[in-house]
C-alpha positions in Angstrom: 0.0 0.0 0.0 2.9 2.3 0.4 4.4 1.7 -2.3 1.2 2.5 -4.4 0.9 6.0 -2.9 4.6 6.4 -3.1 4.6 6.1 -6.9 1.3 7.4 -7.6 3.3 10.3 -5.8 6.4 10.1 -7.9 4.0 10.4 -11.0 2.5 13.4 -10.1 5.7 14.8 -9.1 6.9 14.1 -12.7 3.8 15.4 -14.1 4.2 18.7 -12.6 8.1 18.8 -13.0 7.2 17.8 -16.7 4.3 20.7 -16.7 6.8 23.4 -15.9 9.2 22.3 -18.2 6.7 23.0 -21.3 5.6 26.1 -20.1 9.2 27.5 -19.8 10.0 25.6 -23.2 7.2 26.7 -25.6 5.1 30.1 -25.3 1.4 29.7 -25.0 -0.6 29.7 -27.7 -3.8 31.3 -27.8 -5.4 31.3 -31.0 -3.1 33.7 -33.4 -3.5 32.2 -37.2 -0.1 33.6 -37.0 1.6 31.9 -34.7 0.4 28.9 -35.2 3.0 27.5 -36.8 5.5 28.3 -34.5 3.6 26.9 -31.9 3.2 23.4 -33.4 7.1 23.0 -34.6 8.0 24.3 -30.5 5.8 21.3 -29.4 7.1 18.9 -31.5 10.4 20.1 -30.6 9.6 19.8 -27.4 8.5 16.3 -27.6 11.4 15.4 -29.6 13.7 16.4 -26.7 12.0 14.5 -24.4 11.2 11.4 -26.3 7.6 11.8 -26.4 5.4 9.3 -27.8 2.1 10.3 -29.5 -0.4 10.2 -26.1 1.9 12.4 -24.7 2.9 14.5 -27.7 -1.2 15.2 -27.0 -0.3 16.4 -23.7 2.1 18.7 -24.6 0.2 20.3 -27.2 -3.0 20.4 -24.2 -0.4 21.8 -21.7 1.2 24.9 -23.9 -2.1 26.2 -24.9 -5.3 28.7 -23.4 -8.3 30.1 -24.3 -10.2 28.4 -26.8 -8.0 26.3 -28.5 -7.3 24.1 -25.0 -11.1 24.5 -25.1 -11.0 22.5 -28.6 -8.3 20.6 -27.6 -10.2 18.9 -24.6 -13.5 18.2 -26.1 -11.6 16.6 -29.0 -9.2 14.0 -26.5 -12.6 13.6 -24.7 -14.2 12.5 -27.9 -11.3 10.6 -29.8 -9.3 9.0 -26.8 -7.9 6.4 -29.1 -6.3 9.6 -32.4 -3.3 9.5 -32.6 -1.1 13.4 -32.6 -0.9 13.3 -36.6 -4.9 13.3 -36.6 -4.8 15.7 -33.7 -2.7 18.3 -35.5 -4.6 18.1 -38.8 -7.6 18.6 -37.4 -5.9 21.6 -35.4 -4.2 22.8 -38.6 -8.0 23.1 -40.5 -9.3 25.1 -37.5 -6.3 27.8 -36.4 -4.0 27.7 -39.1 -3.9 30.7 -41.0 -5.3 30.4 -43.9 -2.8 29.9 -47.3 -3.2 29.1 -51.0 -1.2 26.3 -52.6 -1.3 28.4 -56.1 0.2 31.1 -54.5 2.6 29.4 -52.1 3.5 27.9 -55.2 4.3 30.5 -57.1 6.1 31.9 -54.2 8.2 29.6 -54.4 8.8 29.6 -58.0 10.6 33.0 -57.4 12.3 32.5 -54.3 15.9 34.1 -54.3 18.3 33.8 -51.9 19.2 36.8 -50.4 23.0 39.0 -50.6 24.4 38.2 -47.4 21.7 35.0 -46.2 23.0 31.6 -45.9 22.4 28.5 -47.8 21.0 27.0 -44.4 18.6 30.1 -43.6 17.4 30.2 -47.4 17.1 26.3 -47.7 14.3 26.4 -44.4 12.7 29.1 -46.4 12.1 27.4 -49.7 11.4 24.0 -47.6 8.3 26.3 -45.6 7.0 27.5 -49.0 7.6 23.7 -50.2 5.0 22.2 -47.2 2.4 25.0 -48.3 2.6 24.6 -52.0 2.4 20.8 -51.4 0.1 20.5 -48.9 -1.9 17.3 -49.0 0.3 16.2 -52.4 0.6 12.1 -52.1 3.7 11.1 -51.3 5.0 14.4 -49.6 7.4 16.7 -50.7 9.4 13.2 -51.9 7.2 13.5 -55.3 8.1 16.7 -56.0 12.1 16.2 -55.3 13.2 17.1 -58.6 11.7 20.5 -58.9 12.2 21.6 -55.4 16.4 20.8 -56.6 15.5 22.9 -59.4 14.1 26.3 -57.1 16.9 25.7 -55.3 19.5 26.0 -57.5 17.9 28.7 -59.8 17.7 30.9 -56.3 21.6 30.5 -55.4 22.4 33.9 -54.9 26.2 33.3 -55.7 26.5 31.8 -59.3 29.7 29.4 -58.3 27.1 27.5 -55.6 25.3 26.9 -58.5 27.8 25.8 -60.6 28.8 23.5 -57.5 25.4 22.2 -57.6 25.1 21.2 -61.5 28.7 19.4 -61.4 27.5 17.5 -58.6 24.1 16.5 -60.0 22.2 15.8 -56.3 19.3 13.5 -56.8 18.0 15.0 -53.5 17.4 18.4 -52.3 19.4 17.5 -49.3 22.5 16.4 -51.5 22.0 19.9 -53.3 21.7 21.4 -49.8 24.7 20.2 -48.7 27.2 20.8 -51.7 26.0 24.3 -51.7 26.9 24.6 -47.9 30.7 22.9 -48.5 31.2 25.1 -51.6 30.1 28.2 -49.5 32.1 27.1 -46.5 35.1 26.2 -47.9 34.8 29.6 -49.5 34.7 31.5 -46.2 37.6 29.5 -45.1 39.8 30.6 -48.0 38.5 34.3 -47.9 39.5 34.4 -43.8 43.1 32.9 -44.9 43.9 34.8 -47.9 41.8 38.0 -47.2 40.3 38.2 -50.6 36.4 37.5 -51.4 34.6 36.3 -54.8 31.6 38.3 -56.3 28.4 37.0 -57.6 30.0 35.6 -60.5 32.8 33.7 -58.4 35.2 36.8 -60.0 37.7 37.6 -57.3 37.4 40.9 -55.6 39.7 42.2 -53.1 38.2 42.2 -49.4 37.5 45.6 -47.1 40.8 44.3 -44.5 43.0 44.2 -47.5 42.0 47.2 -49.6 44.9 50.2 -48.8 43.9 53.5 -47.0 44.2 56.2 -49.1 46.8 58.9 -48.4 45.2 62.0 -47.5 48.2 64.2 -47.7 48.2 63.8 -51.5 45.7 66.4 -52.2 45.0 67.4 -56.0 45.9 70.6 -56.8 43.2 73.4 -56.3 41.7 75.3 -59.8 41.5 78.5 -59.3 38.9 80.6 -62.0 40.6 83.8 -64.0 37.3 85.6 -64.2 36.1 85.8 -60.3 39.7 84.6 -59.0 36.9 82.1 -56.9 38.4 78.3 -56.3 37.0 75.3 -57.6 36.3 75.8 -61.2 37.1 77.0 -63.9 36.4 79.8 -66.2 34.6 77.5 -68.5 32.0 76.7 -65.7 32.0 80.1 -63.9 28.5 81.2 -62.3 29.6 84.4 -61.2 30.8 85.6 -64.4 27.6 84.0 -66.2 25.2 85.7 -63.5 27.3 89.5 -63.9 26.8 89.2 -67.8 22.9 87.9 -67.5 22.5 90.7 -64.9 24.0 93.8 -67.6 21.8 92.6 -70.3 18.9 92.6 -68.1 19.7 96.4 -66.9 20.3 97.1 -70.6 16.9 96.0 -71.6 15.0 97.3 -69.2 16.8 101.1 -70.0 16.0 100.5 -73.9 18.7 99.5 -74.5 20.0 96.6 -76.4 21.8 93.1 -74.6 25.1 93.8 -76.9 25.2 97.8 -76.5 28.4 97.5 -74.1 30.2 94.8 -76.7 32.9 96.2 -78.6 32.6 94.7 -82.6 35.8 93.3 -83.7 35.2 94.8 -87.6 34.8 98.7 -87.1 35.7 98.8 -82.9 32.7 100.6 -82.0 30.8 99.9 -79.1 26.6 99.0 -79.4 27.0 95.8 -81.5 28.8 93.2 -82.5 30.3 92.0 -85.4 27.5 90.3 -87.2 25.7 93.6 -87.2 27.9 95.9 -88.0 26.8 98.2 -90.9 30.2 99.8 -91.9 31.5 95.6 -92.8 28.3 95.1 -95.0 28.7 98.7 -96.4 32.7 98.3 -97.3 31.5 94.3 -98.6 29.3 95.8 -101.0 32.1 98.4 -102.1 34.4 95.7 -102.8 31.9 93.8 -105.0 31.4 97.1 -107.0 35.3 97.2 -107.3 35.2 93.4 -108.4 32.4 94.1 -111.0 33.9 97.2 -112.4 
């Protein structure tokens, strides 16, 4: 008789031992479409850890949860004592899961890049999440659809020597893709750490930020100084002052009557008031010299 109490004892001891343990391990989940999936891969992380079989994979789900989905969860076990967790989380999946579209999960992951500075790891778990949406319910799992998921992979490769990595090897599985991209872009890192020089997208090498040389600032180019406004840094090609003083005379020139060119000196007669296109004395003296010429 004592030893009955003793382990019926012990068992709620563990219970509540194991209780505290999957509150501290996965966050409670209350009913957020969005969070759903987190919540179900923390409790069958959880019951990974712990080597959980599927009544108490039930548990834990039962145990991290409030509100109404321990509601559901409770009338369901009550109902179906003999499910097992995989029928559990399906039916859990059709009623808080948020709600997502193969067709355009799919084409999602049709264009699925990986980014400039993510990892093959981080960018494989991405494609593999779009992969479970955009296959949902497909027979034979994500195994049917091998091939193609290689393919997305590869055609995402941010770096164009992972891919060519990938097509020499010729994986037959997306793991085997996975994990020649992640040697090729380790070993990679390891020679770019030893030698201090980095590849580009197109494998091109490209001298790293450690290595490039500072630039020597007492080496200053020398200083142009302008003829017209004696002003540094230009030019008297480019000078504003000298543009804005001219602009400014013709404007005072019109507004007096007078004419934009009435301070310009012509270069054919040397009087002031107009310039050498309009002078009258070089038409008059061109029309004497054809009279000359005719006579």
């Amino acid at each position: 008789m004592a030893q009955a109490n003793l382990a019926n004892e012990m068992a709620i001891l563990n219970n509540k031992i194991g209780t505290n343990g999957i509150t501290q391990s996965i966050p409670h989940y209350e009913g957020d479409p969005k969070q759903f999936k987190e919540w179900l891969k923390e409790v069958e992380k959880y019951a990974v850890l712990v080597q959980a079989n599927q009544d108490r994979t039930k548990l834990i789900a039962y145990q991290s949860c409030r509100g109404p989905v321990s509601d559901f969860i409770h009338r369901y076990l009550t109902a179906h004592p003999n499910n097992t967790w995989a029928q559990l989380r399906t039916e859990l999946t059709n009623r808080f899961s948020e709600i997502s579209d193969p067709q355009h999960a799919l084409r999602l992951l049709r264009d699925i890049k990986q980014g400039r500075h993510e990892s093959v790891q981080i960018y494989s778990e991405r494609l593999l999440t779009l992969a479970e949406d955009a296959f949902a319910g497909q027979q034979g799992g994500l195994a049917a659809v091998e091939r193609h998921l290689i393919s997305y992979f590869v055609d995402g490769l941010f770096y164009e020597y992972l891919q060519y990595k990938c097509l020499r090897d010729s994986p037959q599985t997306l793991q085997a893709a996975i994990t020649s991209a992640v040697n090729e872009q380790n070993i990679r890192k390891r020679f770019s750490l030893r030698t201090g020089r980095e590849y580009g997208r197109q494998g091109t090498e490209r001298p790293s930020a450690r290595s490039e040389e500072p630039m020597e600032v007492d080496h200053l180019r020398p200083t142009r100084i302008c003829q017209l406004c004696n002003l540094k840094g230009h030019t008297a090609k480019y000078c504003r002052v000298n543009k804005d003083r001219t602009r400014s005379k013709n404007v005072n020139a019109i507004d007096r009557g007078e004419s934009k060119d009435s301070n310009r000196v012509c270069w054919a007669c040397g009087e002031r008031g107009h310039i050498r296109v309009n002078c009258r004395k070089k038409s008059q003296s061109s029309k004497n010299d054809e009279r000359k010429h005719l006579n």
